[in-house]
DSSP file (Angstrom, degrees, kcal/mol; ACC not computed):
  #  RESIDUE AA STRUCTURE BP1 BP2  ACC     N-H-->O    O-->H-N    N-H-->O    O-->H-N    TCO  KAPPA ALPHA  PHI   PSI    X-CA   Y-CA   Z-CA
    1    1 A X              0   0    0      0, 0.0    21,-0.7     0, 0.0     2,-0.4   0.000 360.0 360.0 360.0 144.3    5.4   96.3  -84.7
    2    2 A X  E     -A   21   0A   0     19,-0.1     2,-0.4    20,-0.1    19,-0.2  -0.871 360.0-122.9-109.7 154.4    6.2   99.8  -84.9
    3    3 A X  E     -A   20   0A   0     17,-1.1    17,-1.1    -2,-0.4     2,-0.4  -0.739  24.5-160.3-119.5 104.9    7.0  102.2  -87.2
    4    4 A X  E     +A   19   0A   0     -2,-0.4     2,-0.3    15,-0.2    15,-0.2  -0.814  15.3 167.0-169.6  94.4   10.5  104.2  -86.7
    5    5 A X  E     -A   18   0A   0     13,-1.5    13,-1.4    -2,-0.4     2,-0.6  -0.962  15.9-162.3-113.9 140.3   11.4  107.8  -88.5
    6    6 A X  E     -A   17   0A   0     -2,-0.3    11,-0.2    11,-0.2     2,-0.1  -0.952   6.6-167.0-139.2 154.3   14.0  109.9  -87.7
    7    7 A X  E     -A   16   0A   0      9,-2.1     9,-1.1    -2,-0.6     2,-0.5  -0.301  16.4-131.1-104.3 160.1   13.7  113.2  -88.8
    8    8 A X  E     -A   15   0A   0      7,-0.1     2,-0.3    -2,-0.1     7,-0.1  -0.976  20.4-156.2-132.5 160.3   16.6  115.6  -88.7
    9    9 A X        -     0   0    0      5,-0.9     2,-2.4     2,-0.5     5,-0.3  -0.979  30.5-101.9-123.1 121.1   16.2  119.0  -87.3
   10   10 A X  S    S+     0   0    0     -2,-0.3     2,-0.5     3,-0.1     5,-0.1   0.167  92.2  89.6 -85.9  55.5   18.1  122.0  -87.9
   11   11 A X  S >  S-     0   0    0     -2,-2.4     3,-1.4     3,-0.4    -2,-0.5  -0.970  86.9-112.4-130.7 132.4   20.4  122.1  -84.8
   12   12 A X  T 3  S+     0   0    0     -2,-0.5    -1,-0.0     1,-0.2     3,-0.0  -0.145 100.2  22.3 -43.9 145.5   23.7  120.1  -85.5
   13   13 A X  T 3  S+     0   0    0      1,-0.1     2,-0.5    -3,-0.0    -1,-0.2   0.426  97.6 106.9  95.4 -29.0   23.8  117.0  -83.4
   14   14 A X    <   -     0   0    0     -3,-1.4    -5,-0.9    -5,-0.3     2,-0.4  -0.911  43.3-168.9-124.5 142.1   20.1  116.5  -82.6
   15   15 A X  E     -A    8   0A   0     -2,-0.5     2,-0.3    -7,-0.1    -7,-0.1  -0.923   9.6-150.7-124.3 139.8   18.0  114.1  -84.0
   16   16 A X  E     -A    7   0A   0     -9,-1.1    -9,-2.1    -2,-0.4     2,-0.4  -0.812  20.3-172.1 -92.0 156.0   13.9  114.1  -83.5
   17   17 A X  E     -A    6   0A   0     -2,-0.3     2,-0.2   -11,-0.2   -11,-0.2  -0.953   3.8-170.9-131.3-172.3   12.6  110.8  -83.6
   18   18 A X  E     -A    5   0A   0    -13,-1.4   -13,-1.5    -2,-0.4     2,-0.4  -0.969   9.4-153.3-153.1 142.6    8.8  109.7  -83.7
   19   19 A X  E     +A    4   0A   0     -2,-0.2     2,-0.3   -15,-0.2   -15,-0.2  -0.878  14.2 169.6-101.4  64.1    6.7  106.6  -83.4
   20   20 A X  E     -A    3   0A   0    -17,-1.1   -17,-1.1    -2,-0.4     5,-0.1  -0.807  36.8-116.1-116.7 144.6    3.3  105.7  -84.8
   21   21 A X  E  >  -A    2   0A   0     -2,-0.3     4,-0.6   -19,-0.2     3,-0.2  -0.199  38.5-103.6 -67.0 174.1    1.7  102.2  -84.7
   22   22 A X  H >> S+     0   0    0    -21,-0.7     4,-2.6     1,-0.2     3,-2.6   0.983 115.4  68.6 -72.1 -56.1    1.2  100.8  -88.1
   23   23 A X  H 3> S+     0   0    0      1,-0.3     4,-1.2     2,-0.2    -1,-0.2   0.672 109.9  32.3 -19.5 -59.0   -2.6  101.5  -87.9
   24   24 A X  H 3> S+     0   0    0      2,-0.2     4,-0.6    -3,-0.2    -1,-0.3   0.414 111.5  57.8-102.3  16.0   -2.1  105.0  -88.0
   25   25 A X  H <X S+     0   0    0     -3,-2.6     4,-4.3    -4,-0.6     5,-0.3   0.834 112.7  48.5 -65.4 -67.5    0.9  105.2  -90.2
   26   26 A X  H >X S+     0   0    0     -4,-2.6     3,-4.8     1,-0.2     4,-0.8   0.672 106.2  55.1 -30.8 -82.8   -1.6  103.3  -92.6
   27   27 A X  H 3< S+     0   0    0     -4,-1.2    -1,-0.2     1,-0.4     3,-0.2   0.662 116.2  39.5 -40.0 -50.8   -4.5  105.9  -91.9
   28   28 A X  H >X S+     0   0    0     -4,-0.6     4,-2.3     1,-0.3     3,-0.7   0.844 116.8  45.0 -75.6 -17.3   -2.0  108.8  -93.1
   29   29 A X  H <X S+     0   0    0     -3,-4.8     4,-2.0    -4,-4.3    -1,-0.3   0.949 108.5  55.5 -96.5 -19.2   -0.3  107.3  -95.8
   30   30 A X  H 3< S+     0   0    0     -4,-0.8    -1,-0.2    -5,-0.3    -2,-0.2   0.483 117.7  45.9 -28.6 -26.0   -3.8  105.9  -97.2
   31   31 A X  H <> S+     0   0    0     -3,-0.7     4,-2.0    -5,-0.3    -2,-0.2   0.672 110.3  43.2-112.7 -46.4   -4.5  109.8  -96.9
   32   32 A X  H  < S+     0   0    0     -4,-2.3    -2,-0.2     1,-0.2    -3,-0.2   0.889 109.9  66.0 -83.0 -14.5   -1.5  111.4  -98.4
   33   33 A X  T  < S+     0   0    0     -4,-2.0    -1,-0.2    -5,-0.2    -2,-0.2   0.693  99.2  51.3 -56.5 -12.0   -1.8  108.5 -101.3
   34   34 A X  T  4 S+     0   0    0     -5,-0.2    -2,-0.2    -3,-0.0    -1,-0.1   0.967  94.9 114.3 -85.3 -50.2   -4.9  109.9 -102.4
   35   35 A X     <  -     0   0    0     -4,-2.0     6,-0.2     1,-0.1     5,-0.1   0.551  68.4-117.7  -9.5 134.4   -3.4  113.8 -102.8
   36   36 A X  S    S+     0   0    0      1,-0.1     2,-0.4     4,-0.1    -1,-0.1   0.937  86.0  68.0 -51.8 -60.8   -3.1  115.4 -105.3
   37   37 A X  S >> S-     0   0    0      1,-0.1     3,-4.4     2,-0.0     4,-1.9  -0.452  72.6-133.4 -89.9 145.7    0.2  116.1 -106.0
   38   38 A X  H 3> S+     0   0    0     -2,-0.4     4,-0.7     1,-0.2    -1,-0.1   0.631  97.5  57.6 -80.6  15.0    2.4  113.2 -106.9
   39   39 A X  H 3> S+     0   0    0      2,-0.2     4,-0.6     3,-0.1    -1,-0.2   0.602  97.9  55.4 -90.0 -14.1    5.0  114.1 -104.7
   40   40 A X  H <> S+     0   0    0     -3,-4.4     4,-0.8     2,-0.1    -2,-0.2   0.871 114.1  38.4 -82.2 -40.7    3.4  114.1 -102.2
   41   41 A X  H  X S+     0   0    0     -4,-1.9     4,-3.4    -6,-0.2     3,-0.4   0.834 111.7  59.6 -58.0 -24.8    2.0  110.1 -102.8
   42   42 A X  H  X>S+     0   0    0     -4,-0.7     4,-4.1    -5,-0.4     5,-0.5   0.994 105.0  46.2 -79.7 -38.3    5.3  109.2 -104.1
   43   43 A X  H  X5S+     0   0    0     -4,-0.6     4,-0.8     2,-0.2    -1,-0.3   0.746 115.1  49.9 -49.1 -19.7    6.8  110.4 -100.3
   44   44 A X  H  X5S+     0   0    0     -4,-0.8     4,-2.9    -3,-0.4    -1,-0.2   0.943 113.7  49.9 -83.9 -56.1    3.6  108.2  -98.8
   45   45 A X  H ><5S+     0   0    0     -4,-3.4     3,-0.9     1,-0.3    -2,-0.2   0.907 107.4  44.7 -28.6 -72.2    5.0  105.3 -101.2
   46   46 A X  H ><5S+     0   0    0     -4,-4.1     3,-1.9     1,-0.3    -1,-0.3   0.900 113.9  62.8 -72.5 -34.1    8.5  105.2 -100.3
   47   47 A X  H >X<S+     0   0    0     -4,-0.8     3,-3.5    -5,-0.5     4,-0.7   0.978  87.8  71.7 -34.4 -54.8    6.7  105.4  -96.3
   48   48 A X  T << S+     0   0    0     -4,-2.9    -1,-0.3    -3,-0.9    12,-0.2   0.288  76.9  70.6 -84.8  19.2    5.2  102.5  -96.7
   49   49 A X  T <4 S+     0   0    0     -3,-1.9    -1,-0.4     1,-0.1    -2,-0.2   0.201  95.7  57.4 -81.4  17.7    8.2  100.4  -96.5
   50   50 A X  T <4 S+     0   0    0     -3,-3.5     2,-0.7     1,-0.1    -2,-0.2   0.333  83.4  99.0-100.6  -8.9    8.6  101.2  -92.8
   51   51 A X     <  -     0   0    0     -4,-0.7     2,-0.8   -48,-0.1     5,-0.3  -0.705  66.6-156.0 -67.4  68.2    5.6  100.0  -92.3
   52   52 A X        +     0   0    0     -2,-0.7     2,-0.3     4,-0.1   -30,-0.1  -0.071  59.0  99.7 -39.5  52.2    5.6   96.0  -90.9
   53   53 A X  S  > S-     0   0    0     -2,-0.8     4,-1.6     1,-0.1    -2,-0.1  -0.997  81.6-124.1-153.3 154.7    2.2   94.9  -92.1
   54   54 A X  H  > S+     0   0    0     -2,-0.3     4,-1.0     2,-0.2    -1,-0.1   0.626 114.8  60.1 -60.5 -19.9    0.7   92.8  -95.2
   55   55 A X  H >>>S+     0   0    0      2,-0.2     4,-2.1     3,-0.2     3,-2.0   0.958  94.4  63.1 -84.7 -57.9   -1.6   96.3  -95.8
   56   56 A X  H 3>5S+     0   0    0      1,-0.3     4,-2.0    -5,-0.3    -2,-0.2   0.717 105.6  41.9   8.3 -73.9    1.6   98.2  -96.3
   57   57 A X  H 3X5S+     0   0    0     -4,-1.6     4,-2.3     2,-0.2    -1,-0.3   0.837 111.0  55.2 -59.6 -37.0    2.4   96.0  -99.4
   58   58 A X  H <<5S+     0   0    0     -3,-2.0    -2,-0.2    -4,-1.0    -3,-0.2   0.953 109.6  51.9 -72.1 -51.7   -1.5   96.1 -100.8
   59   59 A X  H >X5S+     0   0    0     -4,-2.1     4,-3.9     1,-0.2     3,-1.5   0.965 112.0  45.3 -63.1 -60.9   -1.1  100.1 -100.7
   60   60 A X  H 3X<S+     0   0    0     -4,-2.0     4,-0.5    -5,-0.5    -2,-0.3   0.949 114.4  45.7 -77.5 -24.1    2.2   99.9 -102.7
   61   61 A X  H 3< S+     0   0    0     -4,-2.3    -1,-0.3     1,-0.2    -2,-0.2  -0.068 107.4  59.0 -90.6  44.9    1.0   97.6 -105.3
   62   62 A X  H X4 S+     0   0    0     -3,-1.5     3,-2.8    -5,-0.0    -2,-0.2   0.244  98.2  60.9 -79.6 -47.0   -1.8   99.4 -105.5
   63   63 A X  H >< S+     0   0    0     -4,-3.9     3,-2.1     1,-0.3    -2,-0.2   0.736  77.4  85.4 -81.9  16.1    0.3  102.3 -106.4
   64   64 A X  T 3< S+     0   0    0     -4,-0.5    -1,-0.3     1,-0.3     8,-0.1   0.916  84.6  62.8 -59.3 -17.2    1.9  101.0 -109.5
   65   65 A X  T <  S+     0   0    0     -3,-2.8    -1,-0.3     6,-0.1    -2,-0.2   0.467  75.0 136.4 -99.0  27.0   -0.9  102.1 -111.2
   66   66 A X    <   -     0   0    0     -3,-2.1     6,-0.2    -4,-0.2    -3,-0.0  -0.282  63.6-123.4 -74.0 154.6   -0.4  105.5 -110.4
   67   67 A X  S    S+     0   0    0      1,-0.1     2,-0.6     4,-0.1    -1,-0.2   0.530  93.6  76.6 -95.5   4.8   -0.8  108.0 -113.1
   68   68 A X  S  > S-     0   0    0      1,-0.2     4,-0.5   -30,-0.0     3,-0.5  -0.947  70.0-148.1-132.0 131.3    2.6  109.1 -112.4
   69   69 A X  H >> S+     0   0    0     -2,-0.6     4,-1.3     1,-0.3     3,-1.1   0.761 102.7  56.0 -69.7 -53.4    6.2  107.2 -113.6
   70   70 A X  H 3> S+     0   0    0      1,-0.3     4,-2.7     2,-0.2     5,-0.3   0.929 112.2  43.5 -98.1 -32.1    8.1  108.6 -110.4
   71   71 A X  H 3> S+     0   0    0     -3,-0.5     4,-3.1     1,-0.2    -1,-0.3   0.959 112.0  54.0 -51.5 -37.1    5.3  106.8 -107.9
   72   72 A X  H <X S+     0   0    0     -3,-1.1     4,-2.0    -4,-0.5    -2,-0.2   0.683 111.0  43.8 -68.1 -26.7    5.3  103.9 -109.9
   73   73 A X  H  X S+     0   0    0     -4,-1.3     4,-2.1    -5,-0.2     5,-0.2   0.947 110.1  51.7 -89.2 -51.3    8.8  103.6 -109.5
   74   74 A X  H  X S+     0   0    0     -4,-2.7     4,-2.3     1,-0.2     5,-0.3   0.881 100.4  65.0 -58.3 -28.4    9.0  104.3 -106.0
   75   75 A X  H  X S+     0   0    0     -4,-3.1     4,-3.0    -5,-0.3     3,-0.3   0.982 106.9  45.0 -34.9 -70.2    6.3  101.5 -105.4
   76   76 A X  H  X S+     0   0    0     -4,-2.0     4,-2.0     1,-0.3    -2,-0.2   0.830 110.0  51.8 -38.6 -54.2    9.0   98.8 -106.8
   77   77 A X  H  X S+     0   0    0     -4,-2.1     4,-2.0     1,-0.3     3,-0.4   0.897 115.4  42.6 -53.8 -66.0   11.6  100.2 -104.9
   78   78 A X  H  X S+     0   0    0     -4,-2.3     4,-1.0     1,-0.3    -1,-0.3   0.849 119.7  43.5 -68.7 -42.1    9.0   99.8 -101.8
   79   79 A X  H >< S+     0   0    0     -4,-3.0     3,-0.8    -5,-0.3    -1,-0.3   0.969 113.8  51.5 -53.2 -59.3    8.0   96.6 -102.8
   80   80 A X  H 3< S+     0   0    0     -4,-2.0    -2,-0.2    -3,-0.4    -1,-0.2   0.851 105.2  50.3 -29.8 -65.0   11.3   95.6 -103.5
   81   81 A X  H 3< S+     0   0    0     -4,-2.0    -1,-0.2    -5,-0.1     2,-0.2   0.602  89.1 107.5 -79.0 -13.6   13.0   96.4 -100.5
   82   82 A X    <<  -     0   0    0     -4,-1.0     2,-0.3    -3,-0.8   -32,-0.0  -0.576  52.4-160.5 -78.6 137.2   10.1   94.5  -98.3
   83   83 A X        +     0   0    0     -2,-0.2     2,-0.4     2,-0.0    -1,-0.1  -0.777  28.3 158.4-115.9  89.5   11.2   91.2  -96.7
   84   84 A X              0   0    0     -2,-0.3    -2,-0.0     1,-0.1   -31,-0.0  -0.930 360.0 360.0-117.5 156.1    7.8   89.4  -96.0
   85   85 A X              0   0    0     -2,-0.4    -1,-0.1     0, 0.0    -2,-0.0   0.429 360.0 360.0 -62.0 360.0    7.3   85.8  -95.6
């Protein structure tokens, strides 16, 4: 399955959108969870519910234990909002 952003751009009216298989969605959000600043992980977090795969979920309960309350929270949310069987 693939992975579905759309980005907004700043001309009214036009929207970009962009594609990446889950493989290398994982890779980058695997990448930007490691960063340093936790706004950047929490933005990887809240990613990785667009992202259709059983690793997807392992990456966000993995961050609950993150050293910082607003990842941890966006992990539930991401968790939360996933419907796997």
């Amino acid at each position: 399955m693939l992975t579905r952003k759309t980005q907004r751009v700043p001309w009214p009216g036009v929207d970009a959108t962009f594609t990446l298989p889950p493989d290398l969605a994982l890779e980058k959000l695997r990448e930007a969870l490691a960063e340093s600043d936790p706004r950047t992980r929490r933005a990887a977090v809240s990613a990785l519910a667009d992202v259709h795969d059983i690793q997807a979920a392992e990456l966000a309960a993995m961050a609950l234990a993150d050293e910082d309350a607003d990842v941890q929270v966006a992990a539930v949310r991401t968790l939360a909002a996933r419907n796997d069987e």
